[in-house]
N, C-alpha and C positions, 0 to 999 in steps of 0.2 A: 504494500500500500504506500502510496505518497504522501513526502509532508504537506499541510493544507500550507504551509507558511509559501514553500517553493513553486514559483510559477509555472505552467507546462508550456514546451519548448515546442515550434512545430517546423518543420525541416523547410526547404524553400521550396522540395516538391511534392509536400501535403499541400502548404501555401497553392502552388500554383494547379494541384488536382485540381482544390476547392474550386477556386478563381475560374477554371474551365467551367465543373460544372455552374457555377454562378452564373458564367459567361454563357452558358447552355439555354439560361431559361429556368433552373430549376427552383422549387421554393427557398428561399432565403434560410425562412424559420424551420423549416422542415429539414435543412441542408446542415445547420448549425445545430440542429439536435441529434439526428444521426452521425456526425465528425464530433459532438462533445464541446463546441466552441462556439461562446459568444456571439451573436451575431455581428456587433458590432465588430467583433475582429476580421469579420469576414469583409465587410464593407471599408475600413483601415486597412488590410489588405489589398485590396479592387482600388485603391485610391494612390496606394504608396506603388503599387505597379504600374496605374495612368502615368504617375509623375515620373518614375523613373526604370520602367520596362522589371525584368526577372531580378536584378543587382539588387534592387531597394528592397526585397524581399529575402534579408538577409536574416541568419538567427541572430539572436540574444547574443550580446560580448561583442568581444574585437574582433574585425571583419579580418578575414584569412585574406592572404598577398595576394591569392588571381582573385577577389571580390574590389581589391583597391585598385591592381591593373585594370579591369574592368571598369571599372567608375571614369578611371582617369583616362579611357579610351583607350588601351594598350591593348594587349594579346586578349582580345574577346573567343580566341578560339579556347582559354581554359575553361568555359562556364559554357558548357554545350548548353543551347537551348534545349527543354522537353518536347515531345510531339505534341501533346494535347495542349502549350501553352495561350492563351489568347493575347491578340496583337494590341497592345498599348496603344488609345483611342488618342488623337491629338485635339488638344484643345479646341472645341467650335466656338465658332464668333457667338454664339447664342449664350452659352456658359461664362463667355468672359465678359458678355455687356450685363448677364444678372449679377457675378461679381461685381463689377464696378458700378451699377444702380446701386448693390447692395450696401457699399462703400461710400457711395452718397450718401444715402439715406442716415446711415451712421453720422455722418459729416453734417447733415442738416439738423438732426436731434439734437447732437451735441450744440451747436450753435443756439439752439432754440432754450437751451438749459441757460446757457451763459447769460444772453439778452434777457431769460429771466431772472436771474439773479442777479443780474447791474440793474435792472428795472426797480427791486425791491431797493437796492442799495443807495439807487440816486432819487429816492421818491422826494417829493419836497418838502421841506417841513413844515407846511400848512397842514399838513394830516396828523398832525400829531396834538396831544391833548392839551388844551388851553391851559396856562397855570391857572390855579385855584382862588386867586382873587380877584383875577378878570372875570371882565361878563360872562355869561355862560357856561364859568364855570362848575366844578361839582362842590355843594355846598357842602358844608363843614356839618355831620351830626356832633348828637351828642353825645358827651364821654358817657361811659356803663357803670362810673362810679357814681355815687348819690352825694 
């Protein structure tokens, strides 16, 4: 049995099985409970393979010398690709204009924060309460002692 403390490790071609059949079509949650793993690892997976093909789908620790040749474009014949791997989708213009809408909209809220709070900060001081023996002001009761 395992310790509950130590993470479970998954090799780069369980990784990339999964990732096929993800890439197949097949259910998510139904795929992630028969393999034992989070879905969302499956999905961190499918993401960190978009961004940088079989290499990014490296284990746990220090990447071994043909994983860093590779990164750094050298001898890619160490790291055979798998048969079943699926081909690393390149960014669509659609994906990258909802990023950067989405990065507006970040950009616009925060702005909307700030202008309200210099609003509250530079209010004028006519809103504020009359002193107590001008007109209007709040009149004086009386003390609770007799």
């Amino acid at each position: 049995m395992t310790d509950a403390r130590e993470p479970r490790r998954f090799s780069r071609e369980f990784k990339l099985a999964a990732l096929s059949r993800m890439a197949a079509g097949e259910n998510v949650s139904a795929l992630a409970r028969e393999l034992g793993v989070r879905r969302k690892y499956l999905y961190q997976w499918r993401d960190r393979f978009r961004a940088g093909g079989a290499v990014a789908l490296r284990s746990r620790g220090r990447p071994r010398k043909s994983e860093v040749l590779a990164m750094r474009g050298g001898d890619e014949e160490l790291l055979p690709p798998p048969a079943e791997m699926p081909s690393p989708a390149p960014p669509d213009e659609l994906a990258l204009a909802h990023r950067r809408i989405a990065g507006l909209e970040r950009k616009i809220g925060q702005q909307a924060l700030e202008l309200d709070f210099f609003r509250q900060a530079l209010r004028p001081a006519g809103d504020e309460r009359p002193p107590r023996g001008a007109p209007g002001g709040t009149a004086s009761t009386r003390s609770s002692r007799r």
